[in-house]
Backbone as CSV, one residue per row, in Angstrom:
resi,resn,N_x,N_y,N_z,CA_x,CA_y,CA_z,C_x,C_y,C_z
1,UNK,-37.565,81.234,41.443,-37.724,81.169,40.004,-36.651,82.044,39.346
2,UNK,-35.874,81.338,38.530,-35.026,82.282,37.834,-35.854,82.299,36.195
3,UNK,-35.038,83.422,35.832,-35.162,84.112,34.439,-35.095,83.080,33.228
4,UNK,-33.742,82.489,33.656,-32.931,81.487,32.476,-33.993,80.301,32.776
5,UNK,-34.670,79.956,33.573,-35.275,78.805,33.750,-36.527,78.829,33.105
6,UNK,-37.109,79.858,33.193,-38.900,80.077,32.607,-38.046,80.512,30.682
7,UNK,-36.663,80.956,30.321,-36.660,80.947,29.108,-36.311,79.009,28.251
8,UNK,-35.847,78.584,29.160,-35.685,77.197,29.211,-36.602,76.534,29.000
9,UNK,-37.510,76.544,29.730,-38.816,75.921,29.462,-39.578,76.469,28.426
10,UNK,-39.767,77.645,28.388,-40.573,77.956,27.014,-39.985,77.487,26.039
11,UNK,-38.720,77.716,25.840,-38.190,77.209,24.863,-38.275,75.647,24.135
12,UNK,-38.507,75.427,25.166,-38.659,73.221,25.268,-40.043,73.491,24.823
13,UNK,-40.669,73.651,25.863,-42.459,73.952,25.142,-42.497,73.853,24.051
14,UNK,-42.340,74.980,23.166,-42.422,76.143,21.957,-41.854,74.495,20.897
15,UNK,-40.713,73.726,21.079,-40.156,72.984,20.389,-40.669,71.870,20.454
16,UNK,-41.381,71.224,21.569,-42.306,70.345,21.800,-43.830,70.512,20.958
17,UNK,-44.794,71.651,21.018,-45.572,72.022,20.598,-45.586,72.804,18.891
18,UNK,-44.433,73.088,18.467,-43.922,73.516,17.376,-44.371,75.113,17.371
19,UNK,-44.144,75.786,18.100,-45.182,76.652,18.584,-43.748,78.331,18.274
20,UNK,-43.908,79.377,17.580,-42.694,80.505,17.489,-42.549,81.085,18.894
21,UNK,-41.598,81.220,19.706,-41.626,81.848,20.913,-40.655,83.181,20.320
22,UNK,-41.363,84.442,21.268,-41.277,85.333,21.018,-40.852,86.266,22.075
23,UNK,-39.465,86.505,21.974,-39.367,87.447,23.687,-39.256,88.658,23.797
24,UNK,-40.744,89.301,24.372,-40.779,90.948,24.119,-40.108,91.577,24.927
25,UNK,-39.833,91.127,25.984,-38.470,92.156,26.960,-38.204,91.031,28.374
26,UNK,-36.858,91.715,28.287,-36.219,90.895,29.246,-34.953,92.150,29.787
27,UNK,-35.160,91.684,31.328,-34.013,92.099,32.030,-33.101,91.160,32.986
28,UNK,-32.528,91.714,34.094,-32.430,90.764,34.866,-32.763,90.384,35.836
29,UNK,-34.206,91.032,36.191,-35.510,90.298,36.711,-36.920,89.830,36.473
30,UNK,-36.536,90.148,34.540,-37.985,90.519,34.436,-37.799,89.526,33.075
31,UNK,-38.806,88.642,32.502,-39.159,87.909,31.339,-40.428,88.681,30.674
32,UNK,-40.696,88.521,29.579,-41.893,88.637,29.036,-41.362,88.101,27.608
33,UNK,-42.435,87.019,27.251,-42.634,86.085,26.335,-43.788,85.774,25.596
34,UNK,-43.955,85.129,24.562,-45.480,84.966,24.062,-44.540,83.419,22.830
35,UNK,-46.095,82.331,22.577,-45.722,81.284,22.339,-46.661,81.683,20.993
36,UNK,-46.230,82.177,19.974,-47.717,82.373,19.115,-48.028,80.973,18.142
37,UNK,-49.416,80.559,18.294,-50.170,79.593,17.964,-50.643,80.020,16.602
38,UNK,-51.261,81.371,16.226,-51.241,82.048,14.850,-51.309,83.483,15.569
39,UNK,-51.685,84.476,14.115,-51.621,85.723,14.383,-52.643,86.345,15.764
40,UNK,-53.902,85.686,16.054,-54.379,86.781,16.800,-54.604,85.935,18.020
41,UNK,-53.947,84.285,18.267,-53.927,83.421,19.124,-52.378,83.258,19.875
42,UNK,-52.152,83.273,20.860,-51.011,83.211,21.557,-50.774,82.818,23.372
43,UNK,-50.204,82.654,23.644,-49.791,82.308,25.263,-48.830,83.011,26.001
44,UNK,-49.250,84.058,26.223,-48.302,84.835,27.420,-47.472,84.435,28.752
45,UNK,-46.648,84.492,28.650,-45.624,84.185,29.603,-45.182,85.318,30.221
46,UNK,-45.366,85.732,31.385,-44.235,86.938,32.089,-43.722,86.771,33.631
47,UNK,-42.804,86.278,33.510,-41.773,86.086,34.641,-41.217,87.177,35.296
48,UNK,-40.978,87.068,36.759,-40.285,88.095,37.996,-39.509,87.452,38.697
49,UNK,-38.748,87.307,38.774,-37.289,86.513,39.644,-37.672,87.239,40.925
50,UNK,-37.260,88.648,40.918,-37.850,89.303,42.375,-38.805,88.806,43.125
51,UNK,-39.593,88.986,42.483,-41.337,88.305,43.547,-41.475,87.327,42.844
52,UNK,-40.814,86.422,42.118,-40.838,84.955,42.327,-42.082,84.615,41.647
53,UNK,-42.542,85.470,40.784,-43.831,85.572,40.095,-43.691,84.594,38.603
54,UNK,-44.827,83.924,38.291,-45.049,83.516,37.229,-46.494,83.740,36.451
55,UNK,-46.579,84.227,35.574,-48.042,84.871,35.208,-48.233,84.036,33.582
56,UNK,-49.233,83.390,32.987,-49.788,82.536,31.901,-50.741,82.763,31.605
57,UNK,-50.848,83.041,30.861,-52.295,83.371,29.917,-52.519,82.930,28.510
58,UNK,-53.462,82.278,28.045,-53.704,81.851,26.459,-54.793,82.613,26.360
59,UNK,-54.188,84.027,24.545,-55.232,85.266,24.471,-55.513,84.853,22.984
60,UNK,-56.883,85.461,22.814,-57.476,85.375,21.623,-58.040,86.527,21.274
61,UNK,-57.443,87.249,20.327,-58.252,88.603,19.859,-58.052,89.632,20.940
62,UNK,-56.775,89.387,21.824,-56.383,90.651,22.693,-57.083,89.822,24.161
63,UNK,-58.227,88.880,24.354,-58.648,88.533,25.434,-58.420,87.316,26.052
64,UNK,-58.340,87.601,27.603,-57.627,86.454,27.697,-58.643,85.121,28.031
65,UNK,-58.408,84.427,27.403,-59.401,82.796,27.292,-59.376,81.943,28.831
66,UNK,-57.883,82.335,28.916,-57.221,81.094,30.397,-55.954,81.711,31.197
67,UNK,-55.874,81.706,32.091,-54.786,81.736,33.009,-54.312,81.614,34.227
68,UNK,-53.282,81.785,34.358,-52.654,81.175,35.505,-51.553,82.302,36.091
69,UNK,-52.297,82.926,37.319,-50.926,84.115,37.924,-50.822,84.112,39.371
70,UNK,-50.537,85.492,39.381,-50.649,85.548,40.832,-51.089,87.060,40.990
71,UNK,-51.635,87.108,42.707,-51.960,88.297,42.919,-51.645,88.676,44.421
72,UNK,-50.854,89.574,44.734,-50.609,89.466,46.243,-49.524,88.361,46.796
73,UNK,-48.848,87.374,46.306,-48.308,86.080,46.375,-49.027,85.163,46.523
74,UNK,-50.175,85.786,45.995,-51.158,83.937,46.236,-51.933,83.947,44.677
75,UNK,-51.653,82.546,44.471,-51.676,81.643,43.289,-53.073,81.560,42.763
76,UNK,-53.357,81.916,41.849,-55.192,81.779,41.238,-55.105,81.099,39.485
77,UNK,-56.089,81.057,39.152,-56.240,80.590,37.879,-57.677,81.392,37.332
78,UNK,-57.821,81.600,36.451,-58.855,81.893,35.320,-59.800,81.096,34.358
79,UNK,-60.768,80.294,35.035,-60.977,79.729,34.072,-61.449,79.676,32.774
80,UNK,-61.493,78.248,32.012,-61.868,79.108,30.629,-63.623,79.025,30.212
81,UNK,-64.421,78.457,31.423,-65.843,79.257,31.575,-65.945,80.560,32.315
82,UNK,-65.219,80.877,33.086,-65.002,82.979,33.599,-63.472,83.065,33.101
83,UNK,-62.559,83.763,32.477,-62.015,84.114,32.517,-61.640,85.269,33.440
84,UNK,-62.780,85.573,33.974,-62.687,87.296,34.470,-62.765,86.656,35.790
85,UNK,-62.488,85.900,36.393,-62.864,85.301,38.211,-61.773,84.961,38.459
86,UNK,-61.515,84.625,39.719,-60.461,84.307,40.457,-60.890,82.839,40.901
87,UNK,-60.158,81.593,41.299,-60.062,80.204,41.939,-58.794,80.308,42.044
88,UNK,-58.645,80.705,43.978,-57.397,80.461,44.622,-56.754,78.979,44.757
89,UNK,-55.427,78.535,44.047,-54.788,77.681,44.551,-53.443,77.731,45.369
90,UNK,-53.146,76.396,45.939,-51.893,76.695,46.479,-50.534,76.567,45.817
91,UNK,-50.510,76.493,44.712,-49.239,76.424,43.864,-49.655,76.668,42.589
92,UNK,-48.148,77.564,41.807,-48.334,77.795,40.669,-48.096,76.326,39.561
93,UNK,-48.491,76.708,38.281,-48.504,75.817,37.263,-47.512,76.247,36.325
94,UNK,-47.053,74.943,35.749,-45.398,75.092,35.623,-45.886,75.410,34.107
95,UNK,-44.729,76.641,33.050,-45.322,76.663,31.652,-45.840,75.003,31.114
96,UNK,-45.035,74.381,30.809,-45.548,73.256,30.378,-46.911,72.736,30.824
97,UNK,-47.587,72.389,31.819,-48.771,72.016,31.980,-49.482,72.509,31.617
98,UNK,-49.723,74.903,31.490,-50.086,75.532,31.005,-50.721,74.945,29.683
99,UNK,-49.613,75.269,28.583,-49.341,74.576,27.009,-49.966,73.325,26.913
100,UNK,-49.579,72.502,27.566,-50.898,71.690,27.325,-52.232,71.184,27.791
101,UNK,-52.871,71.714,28.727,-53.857,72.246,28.962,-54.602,73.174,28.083
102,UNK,-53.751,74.210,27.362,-54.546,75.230,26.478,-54.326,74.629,25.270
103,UNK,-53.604,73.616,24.544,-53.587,73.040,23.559,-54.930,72.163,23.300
104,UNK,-54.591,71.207,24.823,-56.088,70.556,24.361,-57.473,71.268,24.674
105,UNK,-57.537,72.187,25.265,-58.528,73.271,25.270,-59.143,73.610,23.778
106,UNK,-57.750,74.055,22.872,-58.008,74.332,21.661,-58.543,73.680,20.951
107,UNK,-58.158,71.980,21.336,-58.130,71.301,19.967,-59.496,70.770,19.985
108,UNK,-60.344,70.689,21.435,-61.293,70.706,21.392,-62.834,71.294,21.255
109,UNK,-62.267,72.169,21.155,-62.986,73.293,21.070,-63.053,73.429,18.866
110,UNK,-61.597,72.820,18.476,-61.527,72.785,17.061,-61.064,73.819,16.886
111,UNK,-60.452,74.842,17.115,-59.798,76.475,17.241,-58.370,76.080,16.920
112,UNK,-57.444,74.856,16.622,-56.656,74.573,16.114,-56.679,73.483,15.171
């Protein structure tokens, strides 16, 4: 996983979804991003080129609703009936599927 690639894609996302992307720090192993949906709704993005890490989260009011990381190098998700649990998979989820997954999450729910 490179750097330029997870800013690539958010970027497509963010323009696909009409969504402000926001990049709170970056080096040259490290991303951290957020896709904000409104003020206290958003989608965290934080990328590691090093450990090859990709971490996703859609937060509401500081908590996180949904996500998708890793822990140890193995791949889990959060769902959005526990947020607080672990369900090990074998591959990560690419931003885009993220985004829309938590879009229609939202829209059904009526929260957008």
């Amino acid at each position: 996983m490179e750097i330029d690639s997870v800013l690539k894609e958010a970027t497509e996302v963010a323009e696909k979804y009409n969504l402000e992307l926001v990049e709170i720090d970056r080096t040259d192993n490290i991303i951290s991003l957020k896709l904000l949906i409104d003020n206290e709704l958003f989608i965290q993005i934080y990328g590691n080129a090093k450990k090859d890490k990709l971490n996703l989260a859609l937060v509401f009011k500081k908590r996180r609703l949904y996500g998708y990381d890793s822990e140890g190098g193995k791949y889990h998700y959060h769902s959005l009936d526990n947020p607080d649990g672990h369900i090990f998979v074998d591959k990560r989820k690419s931003i885009h599927d993220f985004v829309q997954e938590s879009m229609r999450f939202l829209e059904e729910k009526e929260l957008l």
